[in-house]
C-alpha positions in Angstrom: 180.6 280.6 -65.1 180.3 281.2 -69.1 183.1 279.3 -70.6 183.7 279.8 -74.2 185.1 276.7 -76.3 187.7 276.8 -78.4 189.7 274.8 -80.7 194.0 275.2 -81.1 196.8 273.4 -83.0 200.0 272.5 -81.6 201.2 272.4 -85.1 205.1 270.6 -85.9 207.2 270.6 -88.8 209.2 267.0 -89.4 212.3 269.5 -87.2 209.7 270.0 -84.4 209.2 273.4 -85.2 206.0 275.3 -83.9 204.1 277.2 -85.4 202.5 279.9 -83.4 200.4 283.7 -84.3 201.1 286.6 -81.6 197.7 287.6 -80.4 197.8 291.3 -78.6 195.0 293.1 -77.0 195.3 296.8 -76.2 195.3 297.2 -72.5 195.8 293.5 -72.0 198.8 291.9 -70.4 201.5 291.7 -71.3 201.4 294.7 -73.1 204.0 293.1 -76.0 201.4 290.2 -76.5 202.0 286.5 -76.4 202.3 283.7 -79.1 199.8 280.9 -79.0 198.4 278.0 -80.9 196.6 278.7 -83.6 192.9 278.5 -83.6 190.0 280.1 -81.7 186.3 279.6 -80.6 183.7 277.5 -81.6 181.0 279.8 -83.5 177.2 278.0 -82.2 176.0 274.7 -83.9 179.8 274.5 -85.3 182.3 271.4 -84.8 185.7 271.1 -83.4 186.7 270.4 -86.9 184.7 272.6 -88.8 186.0 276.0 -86.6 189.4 274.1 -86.6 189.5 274.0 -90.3 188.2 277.7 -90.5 190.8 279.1 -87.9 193.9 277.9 -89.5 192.7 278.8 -92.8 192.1 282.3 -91.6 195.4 282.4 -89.9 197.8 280.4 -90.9 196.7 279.4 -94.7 196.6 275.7 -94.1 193.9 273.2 -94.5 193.1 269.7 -92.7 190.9 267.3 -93.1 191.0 265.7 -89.5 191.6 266.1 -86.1 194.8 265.0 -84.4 194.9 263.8 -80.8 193.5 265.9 -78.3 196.6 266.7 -76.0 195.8 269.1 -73.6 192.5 271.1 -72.5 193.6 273.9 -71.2 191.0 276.3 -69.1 191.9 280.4 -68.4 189.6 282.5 -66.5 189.5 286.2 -67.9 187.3 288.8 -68.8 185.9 288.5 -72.3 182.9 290.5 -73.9 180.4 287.7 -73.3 182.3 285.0 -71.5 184.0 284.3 -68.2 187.0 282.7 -69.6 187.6 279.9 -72.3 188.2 276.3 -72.4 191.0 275.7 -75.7 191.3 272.1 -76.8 194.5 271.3 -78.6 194.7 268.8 -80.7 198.1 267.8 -82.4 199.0 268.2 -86.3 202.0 267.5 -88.2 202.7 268.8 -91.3 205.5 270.1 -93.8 207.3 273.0 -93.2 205.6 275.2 -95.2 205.5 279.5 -95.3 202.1 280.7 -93.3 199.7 282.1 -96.1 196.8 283.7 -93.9 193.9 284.1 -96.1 192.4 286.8 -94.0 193.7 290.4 -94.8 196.5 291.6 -92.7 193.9 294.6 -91.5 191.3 291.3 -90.6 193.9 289.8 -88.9 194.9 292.8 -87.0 190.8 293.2 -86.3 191.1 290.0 -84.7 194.3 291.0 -82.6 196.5 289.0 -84.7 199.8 290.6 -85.0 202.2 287.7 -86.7 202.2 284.0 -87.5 205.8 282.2 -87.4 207.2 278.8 -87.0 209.4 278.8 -83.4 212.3 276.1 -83.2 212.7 274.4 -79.7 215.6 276.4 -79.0 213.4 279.4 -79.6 211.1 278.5 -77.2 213.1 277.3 -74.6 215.7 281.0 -74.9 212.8 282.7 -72.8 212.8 285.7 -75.3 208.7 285.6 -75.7 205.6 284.5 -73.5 203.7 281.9 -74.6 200.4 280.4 -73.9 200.8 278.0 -72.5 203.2 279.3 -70.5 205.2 276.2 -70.2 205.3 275.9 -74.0 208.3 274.6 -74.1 208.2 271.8 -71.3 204.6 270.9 -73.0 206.6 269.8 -75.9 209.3 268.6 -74.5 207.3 266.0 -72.9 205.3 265.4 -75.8 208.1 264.6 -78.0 209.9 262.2 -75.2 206.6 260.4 -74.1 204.2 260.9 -77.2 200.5 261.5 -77.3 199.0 261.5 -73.9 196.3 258.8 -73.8 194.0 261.5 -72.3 194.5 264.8 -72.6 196.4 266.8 -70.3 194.8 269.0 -68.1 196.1 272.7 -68.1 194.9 276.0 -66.2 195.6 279.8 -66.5 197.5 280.9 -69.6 
């Protein structure tokens, strides 16, 4: 199986706000799209950082300088051009609350099925008015913010 890495941010305000981007694919489901981590896959010879740094520049304006914990691997099996499915690691980042400032075009974003970028509250999340990927978003943070940072990541499947 061809397995294509990749590298998201759970990204929280000092509120616990999220900030997400709603990826949607024509002819994918669901049709409306989904909201997800930032971030995306590794590009060859490149480091979790280094693609980390690049994909929330690119779509959400900010920059790092380091990784956060690792907090969940999550693996989803579905047809890509060259892969079988992708493996996302999520690391954790908190920051200010600041306005996302993408610094790719919105017609590059839109090229790379990006539709919006948006900071979520947990009330947000939890109302059931979007999907999310993960799916269970909102109990993911939940239990992050009661119990704090795994001490290994935790392992997720499907979207």
């Amino acid at each position: 199986m061809r397995l294509r890495e990749s590298v998201r941010a759970l990204i929280l305000d000092p509120d616990h706000n999220v900030l997400l981007v709603h990826f949607r694919w024509d002819g994918v489901e669901p049709a409306a799209g989904f909201w997800a981590n930032p971030g995306g896959g590794l590009e060859p010879g490149e480091s979790r950082l280094s693609a980390l740094q690049r994909e929330l520049r690119e779509e959400t304006g900010l920059t790092i300088a380091e990784l956060g914990p690792e907090i969940w691997i999550k693996t989803a099996i579905f047809p890509m051009t060259h892969w079988d499915g992708q493996v996302d690691h999520v690391h954790l980042l908190r920051t200010a609350h600041v306005d996302p400032a993408p610094t790719l075009s919105a017609a590059a974003l839109a090229a790379e099925n990006v539709r919006a970028v948006r900071w979520w509250s947990r009330r947000e999340l939890v109302d059931g008015a979007a999907v999310f990927a993960p799916r269970q978003l909102p109990r993911l943070l939940a239990r992050l913010l009661d119990e704090g940072v795994p001490a290994s990541p935790l392992m997720l499947s499907g979207f």
